[in-house]
N, C-alpha and C positions, 0 to 999 in steps of 0.2 A: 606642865607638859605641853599645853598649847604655845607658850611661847617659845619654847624650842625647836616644836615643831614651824611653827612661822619663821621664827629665826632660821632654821637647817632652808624650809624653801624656796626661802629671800636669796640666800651663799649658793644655793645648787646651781651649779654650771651645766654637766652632764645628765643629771634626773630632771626629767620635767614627771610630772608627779601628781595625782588625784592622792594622797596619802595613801595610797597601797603597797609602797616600799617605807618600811620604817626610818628613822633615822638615822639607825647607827648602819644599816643595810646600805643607806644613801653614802654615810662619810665612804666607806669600799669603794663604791662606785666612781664615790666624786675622785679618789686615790687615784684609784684603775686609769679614768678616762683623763685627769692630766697630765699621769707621766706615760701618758697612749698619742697625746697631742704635742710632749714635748717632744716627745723622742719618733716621732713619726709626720706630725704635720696634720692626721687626722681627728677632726672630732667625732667621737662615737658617745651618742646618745642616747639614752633610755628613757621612753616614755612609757610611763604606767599610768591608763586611764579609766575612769570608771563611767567613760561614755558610750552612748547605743549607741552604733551604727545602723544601717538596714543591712540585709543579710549581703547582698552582694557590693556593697559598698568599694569602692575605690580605694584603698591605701593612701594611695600618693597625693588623691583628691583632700582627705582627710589633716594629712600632715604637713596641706598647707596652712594650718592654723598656727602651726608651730615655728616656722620658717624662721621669722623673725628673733627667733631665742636661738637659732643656730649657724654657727658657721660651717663657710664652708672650709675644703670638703667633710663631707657627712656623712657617717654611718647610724641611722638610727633602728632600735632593736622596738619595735612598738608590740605593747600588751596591753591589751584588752581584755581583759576575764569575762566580761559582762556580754562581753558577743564570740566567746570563746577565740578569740584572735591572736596569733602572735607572729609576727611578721618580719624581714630586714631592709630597710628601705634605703635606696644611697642616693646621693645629690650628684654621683658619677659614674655612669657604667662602667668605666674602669676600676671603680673598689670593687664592684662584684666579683674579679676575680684573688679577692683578697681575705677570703674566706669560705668557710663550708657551710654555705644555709642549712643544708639538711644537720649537721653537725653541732653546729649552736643550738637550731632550734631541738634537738633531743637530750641538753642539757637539764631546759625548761621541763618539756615534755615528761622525763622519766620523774622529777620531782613535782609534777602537781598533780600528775597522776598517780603517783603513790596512793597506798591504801594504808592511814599510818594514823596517828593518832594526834601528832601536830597541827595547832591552828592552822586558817587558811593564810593569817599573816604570815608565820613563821616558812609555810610553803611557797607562799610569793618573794617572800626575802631572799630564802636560800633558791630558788630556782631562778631569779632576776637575775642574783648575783651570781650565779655559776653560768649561765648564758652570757652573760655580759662579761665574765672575763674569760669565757672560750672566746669570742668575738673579738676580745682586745687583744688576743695569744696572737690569735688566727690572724690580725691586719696587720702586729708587730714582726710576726713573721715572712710574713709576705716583702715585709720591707728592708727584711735583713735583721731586726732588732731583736730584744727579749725585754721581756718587763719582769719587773721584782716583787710589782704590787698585786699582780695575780692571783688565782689560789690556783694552783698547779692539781690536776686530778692524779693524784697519784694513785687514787684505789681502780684506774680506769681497767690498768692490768685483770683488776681483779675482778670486776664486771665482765668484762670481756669472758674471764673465764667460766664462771655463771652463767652466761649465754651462751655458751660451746656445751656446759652440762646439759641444761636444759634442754637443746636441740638435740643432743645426745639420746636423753631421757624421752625425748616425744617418737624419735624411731626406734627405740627400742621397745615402748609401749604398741606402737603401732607396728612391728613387726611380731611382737609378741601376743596382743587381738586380734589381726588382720593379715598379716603377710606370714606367720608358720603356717595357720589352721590353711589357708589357702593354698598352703607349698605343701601342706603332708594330704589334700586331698587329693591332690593333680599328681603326688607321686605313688600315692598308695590306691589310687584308684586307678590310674594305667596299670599297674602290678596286677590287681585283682583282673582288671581284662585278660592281659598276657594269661596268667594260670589258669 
């Protein structure tokens, strides 16, 4: 297992990696980001680190460590579990308009905040990995392109739909504790005035 592991982070192009993404998470990745570089010109990167920062720490400051393992230009998606961080950093302000920060990072976000019974690897894996090919949609789009090696959210539909109920369900509980009892006291206590 160690030498595979060695061996996977010797070959990794696109994951720069404290072993917090597994191996087989990483071959995805490493898919995703070179036909994301063939067919577009950018590298997008995923660092997954198990370093402290201090709380208010730099980013950019940061991922000058990493510089040298990437070209350019550069999209890098940086995770930090250990100081709760997760970040998109580019080597051009003009990629930032080549994606939806808030977007990717809710790919992550909804899966490591789940309340589920799966390890925390198996959390980091599928949430790296689904941020990290909304991020490669989102730049091949931008460029005109489409990638193959993706994984397409097709259940997005149906979250969506789940968040319409749920919002649904919070005003109807809250008109149902708080906005009738309200509405039948201000209508039935003017009445009782009038009579």
């Amino acid at each position: 297992m160690l030498a595979l592991l060695l061996t996977f982070s010797l070959s990794a192009q696109y994951l720069i990696n404290d072993h917090l993404i597994s191996p087989k998470a990483g071959e995805l990745i490493e898919k995703i980001g070179s036909e994301l570089t063939e067919k577009t010109g950018v590298h997008a990167y995923l660092i997954a680190s198990n370093d402290h920062l201090e709380k208010r720490a730099n980013l950019y400051e940061y991922i000058k460590r990493y510089e040298g393992r990437m070209e350019r230009p550069w999209i890098a998606l940086l995770f930090l579990p250990n100081n709760k961080r997760l970040g998109i950093l580019v080597s051009d302000k003009a990629l930032k308009n080549s994606y939806d920060d808030g977007e990717v990072k809710k790919y992550a976000v909804r899966i490591l905040a789940s309340a589920d019974k799966n390890s925390e690897q198996s959390k980091y894996d599928v949430a790296m990995v689904q941020a990290y090919s909304e991020l490669a949609d989102e730049i091949a789009a931008s460029k005109g392109k489409s990638l193959s090696h993706t994984i397409k959210d097709e259940g997005r539909w149906f979250l969506d739909i789940v968040t319409w109920v749920v919002y649904l369900g919070a005003i109807l509980v809250f008109w149902v504790y708080f906005g009738r009892p309200i509405y039948i006291r201000i209508r039935y206590g003017k009445q009782k005035r009038q009579g």
